[in-house]
C-alpha positions as CSV (number, residue, x, y, z in Angstrom):
1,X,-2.3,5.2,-17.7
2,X,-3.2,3.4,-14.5
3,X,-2.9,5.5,-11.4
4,X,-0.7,3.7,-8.8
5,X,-0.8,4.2,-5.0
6,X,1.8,2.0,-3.4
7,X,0.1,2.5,-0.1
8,X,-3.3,1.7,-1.3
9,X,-5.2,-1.3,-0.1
10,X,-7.9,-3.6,-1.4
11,X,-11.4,-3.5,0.1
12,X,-10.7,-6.7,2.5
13,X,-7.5,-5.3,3.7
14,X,-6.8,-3.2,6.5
15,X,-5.8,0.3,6.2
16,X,-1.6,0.4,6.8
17,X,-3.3,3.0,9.9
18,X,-5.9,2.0,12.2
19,X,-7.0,2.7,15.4
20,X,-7.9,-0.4,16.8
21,X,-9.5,-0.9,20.1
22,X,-8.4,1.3,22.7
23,X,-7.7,4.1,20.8
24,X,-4.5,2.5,20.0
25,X,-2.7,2.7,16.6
26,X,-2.5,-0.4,14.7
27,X,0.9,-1.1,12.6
28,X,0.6,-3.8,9.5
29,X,2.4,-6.7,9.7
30,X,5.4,-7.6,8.1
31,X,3.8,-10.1,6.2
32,X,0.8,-7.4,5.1
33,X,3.9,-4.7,4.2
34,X,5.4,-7.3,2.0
35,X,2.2,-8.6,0.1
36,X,1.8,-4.5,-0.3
37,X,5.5,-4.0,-2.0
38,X,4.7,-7.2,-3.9
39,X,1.5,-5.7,-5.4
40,X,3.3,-2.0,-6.2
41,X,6.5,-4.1,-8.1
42,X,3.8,-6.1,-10.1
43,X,2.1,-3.3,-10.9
44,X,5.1,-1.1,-11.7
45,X,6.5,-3.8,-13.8
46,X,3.7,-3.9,-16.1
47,X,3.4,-0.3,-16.1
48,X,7.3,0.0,-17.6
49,X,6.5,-2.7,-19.7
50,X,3.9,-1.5,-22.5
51,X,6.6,1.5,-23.6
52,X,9.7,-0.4,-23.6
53,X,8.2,-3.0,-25.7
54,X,7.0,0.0,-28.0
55,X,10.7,1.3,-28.4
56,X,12.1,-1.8,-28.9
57,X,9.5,-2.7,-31.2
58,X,10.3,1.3,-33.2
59,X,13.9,0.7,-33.4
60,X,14.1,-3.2,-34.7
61,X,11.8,-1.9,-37.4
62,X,14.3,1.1,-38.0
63,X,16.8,-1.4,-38.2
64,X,15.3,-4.3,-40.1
65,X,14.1,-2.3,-43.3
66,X,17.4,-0.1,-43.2
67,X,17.2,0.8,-47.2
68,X,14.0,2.1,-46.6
69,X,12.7,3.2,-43.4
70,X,12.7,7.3,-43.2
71,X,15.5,7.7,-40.3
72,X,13.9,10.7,-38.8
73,X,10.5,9.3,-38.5
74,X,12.1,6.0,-36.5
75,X,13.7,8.4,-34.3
76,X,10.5,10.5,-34.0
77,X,8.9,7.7,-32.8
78,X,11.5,6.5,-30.3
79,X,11.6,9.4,-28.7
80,X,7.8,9.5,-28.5
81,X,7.7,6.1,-26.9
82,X,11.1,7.1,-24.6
83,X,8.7,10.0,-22.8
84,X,5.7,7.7,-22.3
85,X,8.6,5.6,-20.4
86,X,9.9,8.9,-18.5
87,X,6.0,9.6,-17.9
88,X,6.0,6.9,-16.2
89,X,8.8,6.6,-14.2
90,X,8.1,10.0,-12.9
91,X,4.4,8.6,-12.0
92,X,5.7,5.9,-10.4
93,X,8.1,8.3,-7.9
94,X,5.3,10.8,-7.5
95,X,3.1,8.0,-6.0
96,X,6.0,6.1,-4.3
97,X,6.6,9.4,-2.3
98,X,2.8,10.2,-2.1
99,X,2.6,6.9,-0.5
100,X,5.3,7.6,1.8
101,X,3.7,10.6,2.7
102,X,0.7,9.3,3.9
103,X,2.1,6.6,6.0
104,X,4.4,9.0,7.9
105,X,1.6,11.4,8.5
106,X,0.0,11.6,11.7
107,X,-3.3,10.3,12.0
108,X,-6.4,13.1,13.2
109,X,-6.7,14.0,16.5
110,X,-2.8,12.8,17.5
């Protein structure tokens, strides 16, 4: 699973916290907060996407070859692919509020 940090930035961005000249703090710009939350809903999308797909895939075939399927096995699986969702989910929290964490924390020497 890819590791996701809301707050991260690419190399040729500025860090959401920087002291800029003057020993002053330096907040991001609306424009570079948006572009951030763009990049973490993109990312989470794609995330969510691989186990839903699984499940829906799991339970069509359930459905589709009825006579012959083995019911508990299609509902083994299921559930299999429902946790990899919940996994994932609860990733996306854990580094939603690690990410909120970090940009409410004070910066060294404040």
């Amino acid at each position: 699973m890819i590791e996701l940090h809301p707050g991260a930035c690419r190399r040729d961005e500025a860090p959401a916290r920087e002291i800029g000249a003057g020993g002053r703090e330096r907040v991001p710009t609306e424009e570079q907060l948006a572009e951030g939350q763009r990049r973490f809903i993109v990312q989470t999308a794609h995330e969510l996407r691989t186990p839903l797909a699984a499940l829906r895939l799991e339970l069509e075939e359930a459905l589709l070859h009825r006579d012959t399927a083995d019911p508990y096995a299609a509902l083994k699986k299921a559930l299999h692919s429902a946790e990899r969702l919940e996994n994932t989910v609860i990733a996306l929290l854990s580094s939603q509020t690690l990410g909120e964490r970090r940009r409410q924390a004070p910066l060294h020497g404040e």
